[in-house]
C-alpha positions as CSV (number, residue, x, y, z in Angstrom):
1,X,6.0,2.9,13.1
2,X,4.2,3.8,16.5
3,X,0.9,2.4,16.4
4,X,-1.3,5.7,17.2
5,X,0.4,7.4,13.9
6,X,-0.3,4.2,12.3
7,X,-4.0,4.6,13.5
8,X,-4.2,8.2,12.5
9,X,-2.5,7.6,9.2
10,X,-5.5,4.8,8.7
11,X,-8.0,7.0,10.0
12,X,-7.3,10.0,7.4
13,X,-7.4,7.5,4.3
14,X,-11.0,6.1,5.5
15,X,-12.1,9.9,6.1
16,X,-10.3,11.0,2.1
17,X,-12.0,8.0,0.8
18,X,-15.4,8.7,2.1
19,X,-15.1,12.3,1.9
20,X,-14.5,11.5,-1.8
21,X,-17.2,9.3,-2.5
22,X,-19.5,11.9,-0.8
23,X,-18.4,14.2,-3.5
24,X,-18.8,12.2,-6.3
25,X,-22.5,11.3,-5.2
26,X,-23.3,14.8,-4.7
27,X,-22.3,15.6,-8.8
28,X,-25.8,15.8,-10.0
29,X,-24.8,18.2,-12.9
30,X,-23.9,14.2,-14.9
31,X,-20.9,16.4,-16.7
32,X,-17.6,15.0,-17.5
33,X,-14.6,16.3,-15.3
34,X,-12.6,18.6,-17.3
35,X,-8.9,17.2,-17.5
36,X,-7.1,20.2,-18.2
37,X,-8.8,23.4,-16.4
38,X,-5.8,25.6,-16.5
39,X,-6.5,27.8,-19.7
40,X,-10.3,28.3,-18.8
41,X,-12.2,31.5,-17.2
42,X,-13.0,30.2,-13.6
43,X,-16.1,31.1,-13.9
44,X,-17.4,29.2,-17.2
45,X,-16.2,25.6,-15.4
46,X,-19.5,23.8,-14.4
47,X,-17.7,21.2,-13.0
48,X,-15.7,23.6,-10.4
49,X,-18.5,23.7,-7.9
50,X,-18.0,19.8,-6.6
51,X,-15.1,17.3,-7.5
52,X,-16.3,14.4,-9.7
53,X,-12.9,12.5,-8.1
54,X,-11.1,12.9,-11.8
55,X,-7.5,14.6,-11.1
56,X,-6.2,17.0,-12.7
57,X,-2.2,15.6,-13.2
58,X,0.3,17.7,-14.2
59,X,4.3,17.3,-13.8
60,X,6.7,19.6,-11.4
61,X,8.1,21.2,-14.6
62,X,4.4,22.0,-16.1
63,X,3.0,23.2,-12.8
64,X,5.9,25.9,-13.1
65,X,5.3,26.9,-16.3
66,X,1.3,27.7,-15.1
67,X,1.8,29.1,-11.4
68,X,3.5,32.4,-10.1
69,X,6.9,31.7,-8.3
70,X,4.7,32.3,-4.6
71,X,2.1,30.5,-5.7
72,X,3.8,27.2,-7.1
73,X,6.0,27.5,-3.6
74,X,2.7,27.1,-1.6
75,X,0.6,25.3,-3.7
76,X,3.1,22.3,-5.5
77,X,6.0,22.5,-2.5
78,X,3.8,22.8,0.9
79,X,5.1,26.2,1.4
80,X,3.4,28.9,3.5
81,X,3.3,32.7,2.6
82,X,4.5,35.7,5.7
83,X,1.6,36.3,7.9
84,X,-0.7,39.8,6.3
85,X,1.0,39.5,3.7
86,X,-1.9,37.7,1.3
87,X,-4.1,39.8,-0.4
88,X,-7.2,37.9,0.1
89,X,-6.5,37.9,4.0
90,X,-8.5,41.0,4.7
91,X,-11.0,41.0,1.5
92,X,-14.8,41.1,2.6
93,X,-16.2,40.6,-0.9
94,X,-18.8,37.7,-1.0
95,X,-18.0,35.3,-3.7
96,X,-16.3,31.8,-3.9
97,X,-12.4,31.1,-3.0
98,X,-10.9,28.6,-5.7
99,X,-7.7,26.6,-5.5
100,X,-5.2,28.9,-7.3
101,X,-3.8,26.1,-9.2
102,X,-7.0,24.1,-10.7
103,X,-10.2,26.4,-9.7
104,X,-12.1,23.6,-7.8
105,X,-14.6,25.6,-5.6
106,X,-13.1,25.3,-1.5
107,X,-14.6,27.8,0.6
108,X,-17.3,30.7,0.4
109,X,-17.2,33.9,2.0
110,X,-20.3,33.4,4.3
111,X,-17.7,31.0,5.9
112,X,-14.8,33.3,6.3
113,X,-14.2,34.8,9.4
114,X,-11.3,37.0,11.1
115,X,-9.1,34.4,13.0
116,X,-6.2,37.3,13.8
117,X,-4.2,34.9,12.5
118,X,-2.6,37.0,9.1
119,X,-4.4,33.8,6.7
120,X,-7.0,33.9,5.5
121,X,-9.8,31.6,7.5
122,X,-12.7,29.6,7.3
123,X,-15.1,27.6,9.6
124,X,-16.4,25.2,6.7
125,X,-15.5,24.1,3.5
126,X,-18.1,24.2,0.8
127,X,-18.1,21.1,-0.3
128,X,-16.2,17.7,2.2
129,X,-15.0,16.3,-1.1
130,X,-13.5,18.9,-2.7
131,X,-10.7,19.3,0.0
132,X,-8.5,16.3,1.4
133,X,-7.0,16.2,4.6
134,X,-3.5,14.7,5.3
135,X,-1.6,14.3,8.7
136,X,1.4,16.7,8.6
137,X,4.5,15.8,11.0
138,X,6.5,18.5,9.1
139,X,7.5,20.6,12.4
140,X,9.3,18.9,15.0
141,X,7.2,17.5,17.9
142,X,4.0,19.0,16.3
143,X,1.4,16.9,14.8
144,X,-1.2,19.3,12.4
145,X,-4.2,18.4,9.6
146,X,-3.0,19.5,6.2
147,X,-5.4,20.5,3.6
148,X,-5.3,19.7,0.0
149,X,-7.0,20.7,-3.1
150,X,-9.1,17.3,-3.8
151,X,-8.6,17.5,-7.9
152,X,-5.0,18.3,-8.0
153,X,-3.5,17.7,-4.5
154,X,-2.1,21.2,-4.0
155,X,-1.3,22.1,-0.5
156,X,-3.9,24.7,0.8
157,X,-3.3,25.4,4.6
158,X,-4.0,23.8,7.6
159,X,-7.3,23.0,9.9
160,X,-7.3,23.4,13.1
161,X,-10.1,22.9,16.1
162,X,-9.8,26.2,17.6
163,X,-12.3,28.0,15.1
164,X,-15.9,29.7,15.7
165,X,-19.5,27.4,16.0
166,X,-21.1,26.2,14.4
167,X,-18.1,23.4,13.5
168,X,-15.6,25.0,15.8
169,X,-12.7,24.6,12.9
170,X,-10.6,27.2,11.7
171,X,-9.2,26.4,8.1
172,X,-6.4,28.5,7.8
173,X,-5.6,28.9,4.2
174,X,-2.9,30.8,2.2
175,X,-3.8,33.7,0.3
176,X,-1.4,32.9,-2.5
177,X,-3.1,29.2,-2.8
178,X,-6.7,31.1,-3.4
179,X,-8.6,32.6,-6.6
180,X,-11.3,34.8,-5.2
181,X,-14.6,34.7,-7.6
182,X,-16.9,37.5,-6.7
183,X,-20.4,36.9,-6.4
184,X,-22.5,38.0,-9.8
């Protein structure tokens, strides 16, 4: 293995693991984590608003069962939807993005912005502990930042360090990998 990856690959655990434990200590709510979120409104889930670091686990087969087709080819196999062709890419609505499989509050629309890109994009994430960040060699001589779902490690997008201040990152999500809540 060439060292730097090796470095990186070392680098992104310490950065999950703290990121993690920052998320935990920020639960002040003292609820349980709910195991099995999938059958619940979105918004009745106290817990959905930071990750308490218990996952939600589910097999291939029952992940199928629960997602759309698109949705279980982004989310479960690291797939990513056309360009414009999300619905949530051009919604200005304020309200809270969930992940589309579990409903863990990610992103809020005060941090959306237009990247021109045909994704949906972000400059921040709500919480650091409710996403993870993974290093992605999946296309050939490029080396990008995935971005998980924290509770149930579904594949989100990707981050990138070509967004707006004030953090200068553009999270560049899938629409299909999104539940939009609107603001009450």
């Amino acid at each position: 293995m060439n060292i730097k990856i090796g470095i990186i690959l070392v680098a992104a655990v310490i950065v999950i693991t703290v990121a993690i434990a920052i998320g935990q200590t920020r639960n002040s709510t003292g609820s349980p984590s709910r195991r099995d979120p999938g059958t619940r409104s979105l918004q009745s889930m106290s817990d959905d608003e930071v990750f308490s670091g218990e996952k939600v686990v589910r097999t291939e087969a029952e992940w199928k069962k629960i997602l759309q087709p698109s949705a279980f080819y982004v989310l479960r196999q690291k797939g990513t939807e056309r360009a414009y062709s999300g619905k949530l890419t051009d919604n200005k609505r304020k309200g809270v993005y969930a992940c589309g499989a579990c409903g863990l509050h990610l992103f809020s629309s005060k941090h959306k912005f237009d990247s021109g890109t045909g994704w949906p994009s972000f400059y921040q994430v709500i919480r650091t502990g409710n996403v993870a960040e993974e290093v992605d060699n999946s296309l050939a001589g490029e080396t990008r930042t995935e971005v998980l779902c924290a509770r149930c490690g579904s594949h989100l997008g990707h981050v990138f360090d070509d967004g707006p201040e004030p953090t200068g990152l553009r999270y560049c999500i899938n629409s299909v990998a999104l539940k939009f809540i609107p603001a009450k």
